[in-house]
C-alpha positions in Angstrom: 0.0 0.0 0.0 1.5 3.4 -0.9 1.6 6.1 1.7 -0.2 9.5 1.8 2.7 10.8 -0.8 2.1 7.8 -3.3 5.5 6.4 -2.2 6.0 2.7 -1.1 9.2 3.0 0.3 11.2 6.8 0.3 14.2 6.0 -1.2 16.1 8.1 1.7 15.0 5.6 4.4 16.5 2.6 1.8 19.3 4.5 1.3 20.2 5.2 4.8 19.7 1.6 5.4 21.4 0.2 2.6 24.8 2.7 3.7 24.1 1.1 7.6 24.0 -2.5 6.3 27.0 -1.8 3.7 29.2 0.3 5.2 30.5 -2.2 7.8 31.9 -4.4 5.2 34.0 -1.6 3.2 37.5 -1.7 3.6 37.7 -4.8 5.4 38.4 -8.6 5.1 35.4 -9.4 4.7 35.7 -12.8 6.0 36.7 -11.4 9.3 32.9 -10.2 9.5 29.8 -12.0 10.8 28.3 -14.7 9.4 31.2 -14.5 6.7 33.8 -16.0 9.3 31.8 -19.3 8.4 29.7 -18.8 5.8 32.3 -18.1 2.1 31.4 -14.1 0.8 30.6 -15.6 -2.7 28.2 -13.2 -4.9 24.9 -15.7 -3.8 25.7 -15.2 0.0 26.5 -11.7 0.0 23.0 -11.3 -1.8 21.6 -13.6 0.6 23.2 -11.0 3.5 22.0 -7.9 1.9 17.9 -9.3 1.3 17.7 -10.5 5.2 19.6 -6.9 6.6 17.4 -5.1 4.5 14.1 -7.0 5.8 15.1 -6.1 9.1 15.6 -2.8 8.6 12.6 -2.2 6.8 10.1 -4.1 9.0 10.9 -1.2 11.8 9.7 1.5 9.6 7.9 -0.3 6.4 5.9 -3.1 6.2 6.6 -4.2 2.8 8.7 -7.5 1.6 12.2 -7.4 0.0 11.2 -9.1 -3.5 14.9 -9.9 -4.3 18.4 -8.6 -4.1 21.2 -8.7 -7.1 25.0 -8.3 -6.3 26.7 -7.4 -9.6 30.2 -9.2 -9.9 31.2 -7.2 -13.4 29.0 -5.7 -16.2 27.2 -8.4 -17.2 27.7 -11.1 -14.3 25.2 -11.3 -11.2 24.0 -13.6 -8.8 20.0 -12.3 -7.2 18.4 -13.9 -4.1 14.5 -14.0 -3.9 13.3 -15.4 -0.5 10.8 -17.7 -0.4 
């Protein structure tokens, strides 16, 4: 359902979450980092990490379902999640 301003979710609320679920994992090894100390950072798990962080950011303030998530390896190479 779209809000009062015909908006399902404002772009500034997934931005800011997308930089607070991102930014941990810039400029580090990223298998130093929770759940990749176990689980390998490959494109499919890294989408996987991204679509559950972003759920849980967004049921707080938006009750709306992550449809899937792509992580782009190059130009023309991706790997999406869609949760079930």
């Amino acid at each position: 359902t779209l809000d009062h301003a015909g908006m399902l979710v404002d772009f500034v609320e997934l931005k800011r979450l997308l930089r607070a679920i991102s930014e941990p994992l810039d400029h580090v090894f990223i298998n130093e980092i929770e759940p990749f100390i176990e689980l390998n950072p490959t494109a499919e798990n890294m989408a996987w990490y991204f679509c559950t962080k972003l759920q849980e950011g967004l049921k707080v303030s938006v009750p709306v379902e992550v449809a899937e998530v792509k992580v782009w390896e190059t130009d023309i190479q991706c790997a999406t999640y869609r949760p079930s």
